[in-house]
N, CA, C and O atoms as a printed pandas DataFrame, in Angstrom:
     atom_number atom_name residue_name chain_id  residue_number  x_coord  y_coord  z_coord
0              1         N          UNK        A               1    0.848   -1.166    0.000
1              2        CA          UNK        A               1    0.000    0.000    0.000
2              3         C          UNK        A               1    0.898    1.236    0.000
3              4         O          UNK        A               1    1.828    1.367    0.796
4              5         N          UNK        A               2    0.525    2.277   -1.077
5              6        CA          UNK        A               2    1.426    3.510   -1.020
6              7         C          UNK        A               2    0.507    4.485    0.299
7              8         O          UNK        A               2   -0.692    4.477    0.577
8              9         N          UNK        A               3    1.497    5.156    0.816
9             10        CA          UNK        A               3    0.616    6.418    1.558
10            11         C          UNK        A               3    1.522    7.789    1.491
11            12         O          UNK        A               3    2.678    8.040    1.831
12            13         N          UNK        A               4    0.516    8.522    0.925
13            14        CA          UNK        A               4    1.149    9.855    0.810
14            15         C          UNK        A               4    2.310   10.353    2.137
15            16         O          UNK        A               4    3.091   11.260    1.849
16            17         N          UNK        A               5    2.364    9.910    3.162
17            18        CA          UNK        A               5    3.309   10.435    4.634
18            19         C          UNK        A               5    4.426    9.311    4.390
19            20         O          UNK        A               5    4.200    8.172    4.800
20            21         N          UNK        A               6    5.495    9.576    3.803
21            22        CA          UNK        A               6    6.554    8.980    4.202
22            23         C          UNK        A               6    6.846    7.997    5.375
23            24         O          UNK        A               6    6.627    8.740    6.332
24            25         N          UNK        A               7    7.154    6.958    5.831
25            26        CA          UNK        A               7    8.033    6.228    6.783
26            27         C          UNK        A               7    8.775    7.518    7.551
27            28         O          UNK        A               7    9.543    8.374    7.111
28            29         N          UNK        A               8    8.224    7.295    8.879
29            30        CA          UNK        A               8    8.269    8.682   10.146
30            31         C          UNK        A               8   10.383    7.866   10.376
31            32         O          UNK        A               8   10.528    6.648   10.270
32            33         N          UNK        A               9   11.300    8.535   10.584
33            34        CA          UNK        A               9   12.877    8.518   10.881
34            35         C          UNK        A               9   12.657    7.862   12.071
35            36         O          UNK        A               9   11.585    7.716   12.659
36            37         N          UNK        A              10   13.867    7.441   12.411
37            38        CA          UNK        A              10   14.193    6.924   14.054
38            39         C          UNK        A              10   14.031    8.092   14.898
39            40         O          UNK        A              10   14.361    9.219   14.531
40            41         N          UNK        A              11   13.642    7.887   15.761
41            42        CA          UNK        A              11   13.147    9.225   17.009
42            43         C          UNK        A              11   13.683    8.820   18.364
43            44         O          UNK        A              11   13.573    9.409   19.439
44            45         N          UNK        A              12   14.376    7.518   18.031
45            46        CA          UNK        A              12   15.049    6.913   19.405
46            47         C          UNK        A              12   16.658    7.993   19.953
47            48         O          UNK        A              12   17.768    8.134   19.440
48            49         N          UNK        A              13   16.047    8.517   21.122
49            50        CA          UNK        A              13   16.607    9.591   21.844
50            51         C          UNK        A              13   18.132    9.117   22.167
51            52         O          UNK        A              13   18.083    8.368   23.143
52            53         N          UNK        A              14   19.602    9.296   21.658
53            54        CA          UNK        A              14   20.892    9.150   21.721
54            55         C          UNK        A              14   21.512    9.886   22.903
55            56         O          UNK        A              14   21.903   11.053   22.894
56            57         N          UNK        A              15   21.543    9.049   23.897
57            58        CA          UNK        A              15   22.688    9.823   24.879
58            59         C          UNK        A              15   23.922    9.905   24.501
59            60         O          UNK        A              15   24.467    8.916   24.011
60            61         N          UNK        A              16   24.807   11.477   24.707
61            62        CA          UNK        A              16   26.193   11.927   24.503
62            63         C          UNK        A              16   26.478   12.534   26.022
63            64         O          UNK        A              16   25.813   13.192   26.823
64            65         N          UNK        A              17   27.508   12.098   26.005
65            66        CA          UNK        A              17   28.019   12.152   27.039
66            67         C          UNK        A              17   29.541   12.827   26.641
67            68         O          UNK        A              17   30.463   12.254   26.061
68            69         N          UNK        A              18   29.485   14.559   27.262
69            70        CA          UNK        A              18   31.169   14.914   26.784
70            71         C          UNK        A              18   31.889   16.022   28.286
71            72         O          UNK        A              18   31.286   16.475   29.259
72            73         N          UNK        A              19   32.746   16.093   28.058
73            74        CA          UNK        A              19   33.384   16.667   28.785
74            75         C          UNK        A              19   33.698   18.487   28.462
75            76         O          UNK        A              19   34.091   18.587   27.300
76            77         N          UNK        A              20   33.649   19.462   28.949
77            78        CA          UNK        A              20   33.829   20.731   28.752
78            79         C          UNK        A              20   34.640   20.508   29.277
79            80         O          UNK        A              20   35.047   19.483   29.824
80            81         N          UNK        A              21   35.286   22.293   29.089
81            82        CA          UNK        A              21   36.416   23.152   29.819
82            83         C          UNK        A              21   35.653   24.353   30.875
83            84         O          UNK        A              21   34.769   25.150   30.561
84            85         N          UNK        A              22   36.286   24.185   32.135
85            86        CA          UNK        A              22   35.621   25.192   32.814
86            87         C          UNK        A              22   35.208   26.428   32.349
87            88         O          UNK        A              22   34.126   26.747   32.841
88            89         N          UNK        A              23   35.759   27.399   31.437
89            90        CA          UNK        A              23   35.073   28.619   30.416
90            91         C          UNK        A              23   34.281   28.292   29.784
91            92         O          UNK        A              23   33.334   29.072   29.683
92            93         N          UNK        A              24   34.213   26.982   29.016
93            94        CA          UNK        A              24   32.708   27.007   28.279
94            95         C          UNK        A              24   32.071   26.492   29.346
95            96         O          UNK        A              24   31.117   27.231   29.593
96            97         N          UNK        A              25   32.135   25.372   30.285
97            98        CA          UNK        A              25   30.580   25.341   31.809
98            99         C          UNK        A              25   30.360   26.537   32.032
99           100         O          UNK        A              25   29.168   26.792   31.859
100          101         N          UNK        A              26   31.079   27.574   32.401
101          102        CA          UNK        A              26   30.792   28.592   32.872
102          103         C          UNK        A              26   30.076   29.525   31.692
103          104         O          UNK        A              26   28.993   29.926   32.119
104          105         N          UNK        A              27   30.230   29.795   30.915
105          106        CA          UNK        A              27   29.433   30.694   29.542
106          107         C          UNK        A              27   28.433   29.367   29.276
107          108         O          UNK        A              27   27.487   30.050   29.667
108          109         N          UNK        A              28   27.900   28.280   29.009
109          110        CA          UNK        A              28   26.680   27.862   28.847
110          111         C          UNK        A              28   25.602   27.602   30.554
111          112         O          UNK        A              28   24.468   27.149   30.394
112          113         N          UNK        A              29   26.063   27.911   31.993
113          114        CA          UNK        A              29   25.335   28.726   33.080
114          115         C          UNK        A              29   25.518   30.117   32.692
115          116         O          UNK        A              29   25.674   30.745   33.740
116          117         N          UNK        A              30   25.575   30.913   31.678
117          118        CA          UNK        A              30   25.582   32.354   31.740
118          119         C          UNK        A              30   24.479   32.323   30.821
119          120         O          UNK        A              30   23.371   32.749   31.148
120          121         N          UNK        A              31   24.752   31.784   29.557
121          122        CA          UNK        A              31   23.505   31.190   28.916
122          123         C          UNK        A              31   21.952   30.663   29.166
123          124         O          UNK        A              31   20.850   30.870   28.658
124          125         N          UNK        A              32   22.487   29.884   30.214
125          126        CA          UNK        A              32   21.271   29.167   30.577
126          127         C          UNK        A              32   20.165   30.298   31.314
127          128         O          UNK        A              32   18.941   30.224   31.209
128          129         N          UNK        A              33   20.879   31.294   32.036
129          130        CA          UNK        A              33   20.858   33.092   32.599
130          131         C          UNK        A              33   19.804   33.321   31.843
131          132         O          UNK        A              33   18.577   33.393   31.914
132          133         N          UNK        A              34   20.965   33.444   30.846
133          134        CA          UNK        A              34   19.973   34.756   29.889
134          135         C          UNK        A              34   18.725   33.984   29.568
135          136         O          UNK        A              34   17.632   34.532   29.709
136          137         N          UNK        A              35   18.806   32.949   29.214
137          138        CA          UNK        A              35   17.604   32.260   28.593
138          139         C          UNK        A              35   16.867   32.549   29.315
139          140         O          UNK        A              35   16.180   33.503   28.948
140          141         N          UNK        A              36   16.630   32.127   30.330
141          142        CA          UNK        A              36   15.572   32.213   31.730
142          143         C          UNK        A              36   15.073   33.864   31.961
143          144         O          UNK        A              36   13.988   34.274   32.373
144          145         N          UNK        A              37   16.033   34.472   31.625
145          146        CA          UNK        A              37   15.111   35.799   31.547
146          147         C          UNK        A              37   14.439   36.229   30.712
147          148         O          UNK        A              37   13.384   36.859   30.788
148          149         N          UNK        A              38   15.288   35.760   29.480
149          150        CA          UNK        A              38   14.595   36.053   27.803
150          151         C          UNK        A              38   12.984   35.753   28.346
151          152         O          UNK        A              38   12.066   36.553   28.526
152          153         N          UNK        A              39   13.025   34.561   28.493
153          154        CA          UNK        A              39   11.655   33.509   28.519
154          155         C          UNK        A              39   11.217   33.211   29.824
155          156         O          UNK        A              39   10.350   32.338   29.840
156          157         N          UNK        A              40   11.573   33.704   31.033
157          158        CA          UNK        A              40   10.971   32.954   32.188
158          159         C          UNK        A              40   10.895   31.946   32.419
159          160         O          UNK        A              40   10.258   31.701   33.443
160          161         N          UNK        A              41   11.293   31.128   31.885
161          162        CA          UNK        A              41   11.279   29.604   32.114
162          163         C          UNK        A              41   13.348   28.951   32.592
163          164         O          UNK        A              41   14.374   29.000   31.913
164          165         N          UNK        A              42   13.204   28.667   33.364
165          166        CA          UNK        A              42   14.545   28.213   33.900
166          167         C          UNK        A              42   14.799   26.670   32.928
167          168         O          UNK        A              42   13.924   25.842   32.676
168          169         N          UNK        A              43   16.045   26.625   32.568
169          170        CA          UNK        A              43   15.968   25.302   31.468
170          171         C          UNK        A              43   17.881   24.810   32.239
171          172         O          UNK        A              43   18.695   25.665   32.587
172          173         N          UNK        A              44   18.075   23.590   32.296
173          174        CA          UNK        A              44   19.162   22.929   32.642
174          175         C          UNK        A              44   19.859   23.020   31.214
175          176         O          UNK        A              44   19.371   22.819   30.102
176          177         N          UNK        A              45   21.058   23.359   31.559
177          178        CA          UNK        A              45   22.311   23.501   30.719
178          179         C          UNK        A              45   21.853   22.050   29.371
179          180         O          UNK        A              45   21.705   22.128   28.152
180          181         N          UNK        A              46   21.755   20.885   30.309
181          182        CA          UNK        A              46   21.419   19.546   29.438
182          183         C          UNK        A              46   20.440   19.799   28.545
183          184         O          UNK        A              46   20.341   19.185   27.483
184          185         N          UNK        A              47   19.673   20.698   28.911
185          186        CA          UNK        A              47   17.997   20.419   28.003
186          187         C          UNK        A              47   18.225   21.882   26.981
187          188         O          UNK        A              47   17.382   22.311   26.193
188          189         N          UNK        A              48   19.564   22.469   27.238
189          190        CA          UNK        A              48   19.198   23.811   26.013
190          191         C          UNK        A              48   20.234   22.987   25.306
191          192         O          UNK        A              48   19.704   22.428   24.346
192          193         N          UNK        A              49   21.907   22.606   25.445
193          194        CA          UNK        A              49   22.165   21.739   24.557
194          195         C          UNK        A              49   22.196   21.814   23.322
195          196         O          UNK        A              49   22.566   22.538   22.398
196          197         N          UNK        A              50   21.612   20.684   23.595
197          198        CA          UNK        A              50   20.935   19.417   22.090
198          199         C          UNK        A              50   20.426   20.579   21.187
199          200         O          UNK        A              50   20.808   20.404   20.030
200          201         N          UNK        A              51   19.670   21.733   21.348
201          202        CA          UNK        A              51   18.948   22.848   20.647
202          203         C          UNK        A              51   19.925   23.738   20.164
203          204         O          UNK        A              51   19.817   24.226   19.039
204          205         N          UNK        A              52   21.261   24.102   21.221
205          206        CA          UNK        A              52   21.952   24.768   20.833
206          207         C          UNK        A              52   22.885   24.553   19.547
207          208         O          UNK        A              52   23.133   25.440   18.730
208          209         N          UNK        A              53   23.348   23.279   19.495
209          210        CA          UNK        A              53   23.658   22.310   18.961
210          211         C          UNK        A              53   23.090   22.467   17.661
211          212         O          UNK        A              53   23.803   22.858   16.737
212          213         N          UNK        A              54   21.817   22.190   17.482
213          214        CA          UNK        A              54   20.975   22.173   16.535
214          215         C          UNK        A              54   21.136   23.262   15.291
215          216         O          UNK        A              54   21.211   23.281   14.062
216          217         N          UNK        A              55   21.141   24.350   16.683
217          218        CA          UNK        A              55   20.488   25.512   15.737
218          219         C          UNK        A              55   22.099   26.038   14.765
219          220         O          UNK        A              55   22.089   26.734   13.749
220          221         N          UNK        A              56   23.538   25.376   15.553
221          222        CA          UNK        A              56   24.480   25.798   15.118
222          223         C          UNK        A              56   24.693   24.941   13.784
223          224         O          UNK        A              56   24.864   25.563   12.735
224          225         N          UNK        A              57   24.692   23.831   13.776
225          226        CA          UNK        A              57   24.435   23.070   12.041
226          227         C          UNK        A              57   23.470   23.490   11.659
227          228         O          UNK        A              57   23.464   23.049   10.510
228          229         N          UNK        A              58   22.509   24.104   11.783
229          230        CA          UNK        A              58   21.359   24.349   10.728
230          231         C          UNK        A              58   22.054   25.613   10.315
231          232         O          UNK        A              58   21.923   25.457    9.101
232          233         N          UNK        A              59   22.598   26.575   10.413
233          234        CA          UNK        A              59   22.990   27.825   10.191
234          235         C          UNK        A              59   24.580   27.993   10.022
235          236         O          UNK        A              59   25.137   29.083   10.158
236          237         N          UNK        A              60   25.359   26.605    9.660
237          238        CA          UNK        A              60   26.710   26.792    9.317
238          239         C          UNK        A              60   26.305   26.047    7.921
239          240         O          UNK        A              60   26.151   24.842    7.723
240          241         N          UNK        A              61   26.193   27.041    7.101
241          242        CA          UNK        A              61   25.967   27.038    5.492
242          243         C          UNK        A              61   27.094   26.105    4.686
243          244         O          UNK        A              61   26.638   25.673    3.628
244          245         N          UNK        A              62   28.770   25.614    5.024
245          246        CA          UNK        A              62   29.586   25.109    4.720
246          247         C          UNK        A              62   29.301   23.711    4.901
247          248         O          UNK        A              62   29.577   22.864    4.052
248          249         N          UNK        A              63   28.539   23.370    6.424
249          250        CA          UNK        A              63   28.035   22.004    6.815
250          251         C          UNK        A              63   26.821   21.521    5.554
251          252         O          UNK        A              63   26.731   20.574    4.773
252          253         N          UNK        A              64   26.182   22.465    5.791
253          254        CA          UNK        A              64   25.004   21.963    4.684
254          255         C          UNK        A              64   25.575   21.607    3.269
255          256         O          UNK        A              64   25.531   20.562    2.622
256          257         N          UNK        A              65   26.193   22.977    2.981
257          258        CA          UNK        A              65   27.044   22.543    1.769
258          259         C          UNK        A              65   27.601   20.830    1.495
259          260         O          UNK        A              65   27.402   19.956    0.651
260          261         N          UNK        A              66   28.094   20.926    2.275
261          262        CA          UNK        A              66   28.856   19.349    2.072
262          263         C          UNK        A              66   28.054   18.310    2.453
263          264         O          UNK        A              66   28.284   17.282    1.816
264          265         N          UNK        A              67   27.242   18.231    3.227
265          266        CA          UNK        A              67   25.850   17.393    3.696
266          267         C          UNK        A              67   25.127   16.934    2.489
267          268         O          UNK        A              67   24.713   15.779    2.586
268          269         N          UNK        A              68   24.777   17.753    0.990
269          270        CA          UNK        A              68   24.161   17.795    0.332
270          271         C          UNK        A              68   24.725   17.140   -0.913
271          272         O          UNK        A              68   24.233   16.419   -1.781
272          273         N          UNK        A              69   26.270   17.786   -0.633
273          274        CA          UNK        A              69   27.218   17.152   -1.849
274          275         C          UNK        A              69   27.649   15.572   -1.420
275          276         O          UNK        A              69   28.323   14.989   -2.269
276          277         N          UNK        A              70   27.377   14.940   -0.379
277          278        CA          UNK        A              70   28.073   13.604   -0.055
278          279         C          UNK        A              70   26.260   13.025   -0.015
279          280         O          UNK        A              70   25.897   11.879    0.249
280          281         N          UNK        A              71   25.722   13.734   -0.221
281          282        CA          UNK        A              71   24.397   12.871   -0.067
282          283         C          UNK        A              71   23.757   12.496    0.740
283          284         O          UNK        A              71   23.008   11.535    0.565
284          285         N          UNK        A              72   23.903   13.462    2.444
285          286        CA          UNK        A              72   23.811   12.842    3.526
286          287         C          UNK        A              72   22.332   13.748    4.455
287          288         O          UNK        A              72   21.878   13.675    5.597
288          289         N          UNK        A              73   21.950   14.649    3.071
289          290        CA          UNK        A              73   21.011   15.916    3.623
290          291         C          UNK        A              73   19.765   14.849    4.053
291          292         O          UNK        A              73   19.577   13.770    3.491
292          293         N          UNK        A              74   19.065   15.313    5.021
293          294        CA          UNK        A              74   17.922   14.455    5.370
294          295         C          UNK        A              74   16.933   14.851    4.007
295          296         O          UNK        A              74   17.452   15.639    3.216
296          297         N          UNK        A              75   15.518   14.348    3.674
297          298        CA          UNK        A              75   14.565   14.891    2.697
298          299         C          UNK        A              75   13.857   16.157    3.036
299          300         O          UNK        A              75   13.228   16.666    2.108
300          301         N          UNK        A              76   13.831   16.981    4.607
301          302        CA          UNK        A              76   13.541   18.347    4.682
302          303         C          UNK        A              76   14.169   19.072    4.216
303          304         O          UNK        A              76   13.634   20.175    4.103
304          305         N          UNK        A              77   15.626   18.951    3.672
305          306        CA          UNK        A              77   16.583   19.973    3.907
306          307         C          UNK        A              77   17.169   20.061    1.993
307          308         O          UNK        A              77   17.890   20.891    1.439
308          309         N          UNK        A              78   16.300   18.517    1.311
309          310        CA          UNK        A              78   16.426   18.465   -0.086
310          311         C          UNK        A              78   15.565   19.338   -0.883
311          312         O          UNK        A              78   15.641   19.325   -2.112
């Protein structure tokens, strides 16, 4: 049977586990700061992360670049 919605990706949640340098712990709790005021909502260093993360490959144009040329772009990003 065809169905117009694609086969939904793996959504199974990957723990990373890494080590900082005391200047960056300390600037992502300065971060975590500002956030909480931006928005009122207090968020753990762990849970902004993964987002921060995110938002920095979505917006390093060189990554995509080459993502696209090795064939590795997901189908949102084709």
């Amino acid at each position: 049977m065809a169905l117009r919605l694609a086969k939904l990706p793996d959504r199974t949640p990957v723990k990373v586990t890494m080590t900082v340098s005391p200047e960056l712990h300390r600037m992502l709790q300065e971060y975590a700061a500002f956030y909480a005021k931006a928005y009122g909502s207090d968020e753990p260093v762990a849970e902004l992360c993964p987002y921060m993360l995110q938002a920095f490959l979505d917006a390093d144009r060189g990554f995509q670049k080459a993502r696209k040329g090795a064939g590795t772009a997901s189908n949102e990003e084709e």
